[in-house]
N, C-alpha and C positions, 0 to 999 in steps of 0.2 A: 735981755739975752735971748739972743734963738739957737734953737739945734734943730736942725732939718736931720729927719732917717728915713731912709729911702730903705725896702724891704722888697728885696726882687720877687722873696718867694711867695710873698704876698699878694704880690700884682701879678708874677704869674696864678698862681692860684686863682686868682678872681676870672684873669682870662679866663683860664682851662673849663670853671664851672661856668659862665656863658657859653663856649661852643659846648662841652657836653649838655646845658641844656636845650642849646638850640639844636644840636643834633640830633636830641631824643625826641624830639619834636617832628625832625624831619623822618627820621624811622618810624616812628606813629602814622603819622602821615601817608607815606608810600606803603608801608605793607594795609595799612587798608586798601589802600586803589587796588594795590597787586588781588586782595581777596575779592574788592568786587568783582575784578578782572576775571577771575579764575571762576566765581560762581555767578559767570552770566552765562546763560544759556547759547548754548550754539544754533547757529543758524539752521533752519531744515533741510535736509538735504534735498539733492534736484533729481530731476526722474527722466529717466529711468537709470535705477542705482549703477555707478563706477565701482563693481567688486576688485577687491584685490585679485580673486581667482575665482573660478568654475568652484574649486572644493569648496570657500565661502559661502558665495551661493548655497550650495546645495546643503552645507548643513545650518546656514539660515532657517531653509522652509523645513529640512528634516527636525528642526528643534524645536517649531514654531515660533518663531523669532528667536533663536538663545533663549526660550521661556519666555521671552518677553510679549508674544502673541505677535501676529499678521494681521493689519497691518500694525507693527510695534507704535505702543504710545509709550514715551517719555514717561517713567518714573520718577525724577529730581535725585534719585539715588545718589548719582556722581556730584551735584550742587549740594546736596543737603551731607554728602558726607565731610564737606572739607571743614575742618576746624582750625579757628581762628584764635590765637593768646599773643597779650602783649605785655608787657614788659618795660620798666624803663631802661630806652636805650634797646632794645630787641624786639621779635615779633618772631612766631613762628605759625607755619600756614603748614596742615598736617592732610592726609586722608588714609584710612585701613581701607577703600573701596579698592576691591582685586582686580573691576575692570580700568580702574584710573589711567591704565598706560594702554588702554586701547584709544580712550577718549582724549586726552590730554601727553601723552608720551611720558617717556620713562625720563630721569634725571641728566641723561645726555641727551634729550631734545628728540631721543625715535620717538615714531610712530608708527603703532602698527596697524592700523588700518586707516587705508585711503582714504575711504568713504570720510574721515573724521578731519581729514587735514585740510586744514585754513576755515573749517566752519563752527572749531572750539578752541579756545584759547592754547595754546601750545606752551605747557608749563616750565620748561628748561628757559624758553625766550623769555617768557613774559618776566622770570626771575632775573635771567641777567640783565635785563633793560633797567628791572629795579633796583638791581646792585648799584648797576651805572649811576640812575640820575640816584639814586641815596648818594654814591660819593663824591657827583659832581655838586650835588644840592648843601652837602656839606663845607665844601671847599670853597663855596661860595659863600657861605655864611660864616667861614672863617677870616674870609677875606675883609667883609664888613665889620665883625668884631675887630679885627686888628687894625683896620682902618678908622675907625671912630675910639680905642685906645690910643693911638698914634697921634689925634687929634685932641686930643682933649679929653673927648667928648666923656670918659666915663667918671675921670675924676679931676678934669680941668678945675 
């Protein structure tokens, strides 16, 4: 005698725990890129400086660089502030540095100063590009898990 039972909530289940771990895989993944992204150093800038304004200028040299001295060298401050945690299934990419939105823009992609724009990663893009491919990158691996369930392949 046979009895065949088929258990839907079963085989969904199994799917569901394939993409969520394939997904957590691919969120690991991209939020790293995204922090190297974010803590690579920007390019030098070109000379003679594109100020936003004359006031710029002048309280550049009246402050002796923002404190930073003339000619200003690189601290790593804004690279060394960003922190990185991950999580299964999650990642968060953090920073308390108060100039971060001069160098990088604020969460809707401004930026307020010139000098900084296209020679450091612009944090609002570089995030939603990583939205993107996370959910294209997912949706693709969904497509392969239910393509190789549909075939057989997991419990042919």
């Amino acid at each position: 005698m046979y009895e065949i039972i088929a258990n839907t909530k079963t085989y969904l289940d199994a799917i569901a725990d394939e993409i969520e771990s394939s997904g957590n895989k691919v969120v690991a993944s991209r939020g790293e890129e995204l922090y190297k992204l974010i803590t690579t150093e920007g390019k030098k800038p070109t000379y003679p400086i594109r100020w936003d304004s004359e006031k710029q200028r002048r309280a550049f040299f009246a402050t002796g660089g923002f404190g930073g001295g003339i000619p200003y060298n690189r601290t790593q401050a804004y690279i060394r502030s960003w922190k990185y945690t991950q999580q299964k299934g999650e990642f968060s990419l953090a920073t308390a540095y108060p100039k971060a939105i001069y160098i990088g823009g604020d969460e809707l992609g401004n930026v307020y100063s010139g000098i900084h724009v296209s020679r450091w990663t612009n944090i609002y893009s570089a995030s939603m590009e990583a939205a993107r491919n996370i959910s294209l990158d997912i949706a693709d691996r969904i497509q392969s898990i239910l393509k190789k369930h549909l075939e057989g392949g997991a419990y042919g």
